[in-house]
N, C-alpha and C positions, 0 to 999 in steps of 0.2 A: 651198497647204497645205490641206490635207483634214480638218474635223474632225468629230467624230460629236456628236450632239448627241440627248439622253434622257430621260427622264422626261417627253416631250413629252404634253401632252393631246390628244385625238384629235378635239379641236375645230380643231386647230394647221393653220393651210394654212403653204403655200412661201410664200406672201406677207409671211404674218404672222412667218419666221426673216427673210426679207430685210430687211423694216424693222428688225428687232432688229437685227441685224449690219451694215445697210451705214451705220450713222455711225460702225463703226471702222477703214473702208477699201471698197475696192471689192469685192464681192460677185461671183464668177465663176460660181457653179452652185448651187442651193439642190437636193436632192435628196430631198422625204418617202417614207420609205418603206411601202408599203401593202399591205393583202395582199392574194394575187391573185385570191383568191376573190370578198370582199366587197369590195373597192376602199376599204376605210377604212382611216384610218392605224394602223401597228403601232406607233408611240407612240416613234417615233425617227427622227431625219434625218441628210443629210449636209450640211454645208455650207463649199463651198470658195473660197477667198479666195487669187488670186495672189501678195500678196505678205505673206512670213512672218513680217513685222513685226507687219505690220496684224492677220494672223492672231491672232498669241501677244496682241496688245493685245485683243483681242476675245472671245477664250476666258478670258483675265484678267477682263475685265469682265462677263461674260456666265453663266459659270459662278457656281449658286447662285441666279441670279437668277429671279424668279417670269414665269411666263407665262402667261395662261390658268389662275390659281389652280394650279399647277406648279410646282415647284421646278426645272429646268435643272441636265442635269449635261452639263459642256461638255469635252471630249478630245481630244487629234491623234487623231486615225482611225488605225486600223491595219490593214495589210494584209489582205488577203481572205486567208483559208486556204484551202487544196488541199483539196477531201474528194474523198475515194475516191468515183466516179461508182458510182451502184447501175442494174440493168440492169432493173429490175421488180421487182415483189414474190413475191407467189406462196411458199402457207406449204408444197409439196413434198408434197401429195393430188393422188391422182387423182383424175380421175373417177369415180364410182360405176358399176362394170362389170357390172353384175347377178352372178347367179350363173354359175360357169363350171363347166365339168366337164371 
C-alpha cells in the first residue's frame, strides 16, 4: 500500500520517514520527492509498505504526528492522473520579419 505523506519539512531525508514508519511494519520504498531543478525536497513523500495492515496501522499512528517541528499529514496515495501531454510552449509570434513590401 502506497501512502503520501505532507507537510514534510524540507530538512526531511528518506531516512528520517523510514525510521518513523518501519516500527509499524516493514518498509518497501520510501520515495522523497524533489524538485528537479534545485534537487531540494518539495515538502512531501511517498511511502510504501507491503502489507496493508501494517499500512492502515501506521498512517493511524503517524498521521498528525510532529517531525522536524512539522505536523505530518499521512493518506493512501492516490493514483497518478492522466494530464493531457503539452507539445512545447510558444505564445503563437513570429519572428520580427522587418519590413516587407
Amino acid at each position: 500500500m502506497k501512502m503520501y505523506v505532507g507537510n514534510l519539512s524540507f530538512e526531511t531525508t528518506e531516512n528520517d520517514l523510514q525510521d518513523l514508519f518501519e516500527p509499524h511494519g516493514q518498509v518497501a520504498e520510501v520515495a522523497l520527492v524533489t524538485d528537479r531543478m534545485t534537487g531540494k525536497s518539495r515538502g512531501f513523500a511517498f511511502v510504501t509498505m507491503n502489507d496493508k495492515t501494517q499500512a492502515e496501522a501506521a498512517m493511524t499512528a503517524i498521521n498528525g504526528k510532529e517531525l522536524n517541528g512539522r505536523t505530518l499529514s499521512v493518506s493512501e496515495a492516490r493514483p497518478r492522473e492522466e494530464r493531457p501531454r503539452s507539445f512545447g510552449g510558444g505564445g503563437g509570434k513570429r519572428p520580427f520579419a522587418g519590413n516587407r513590401r
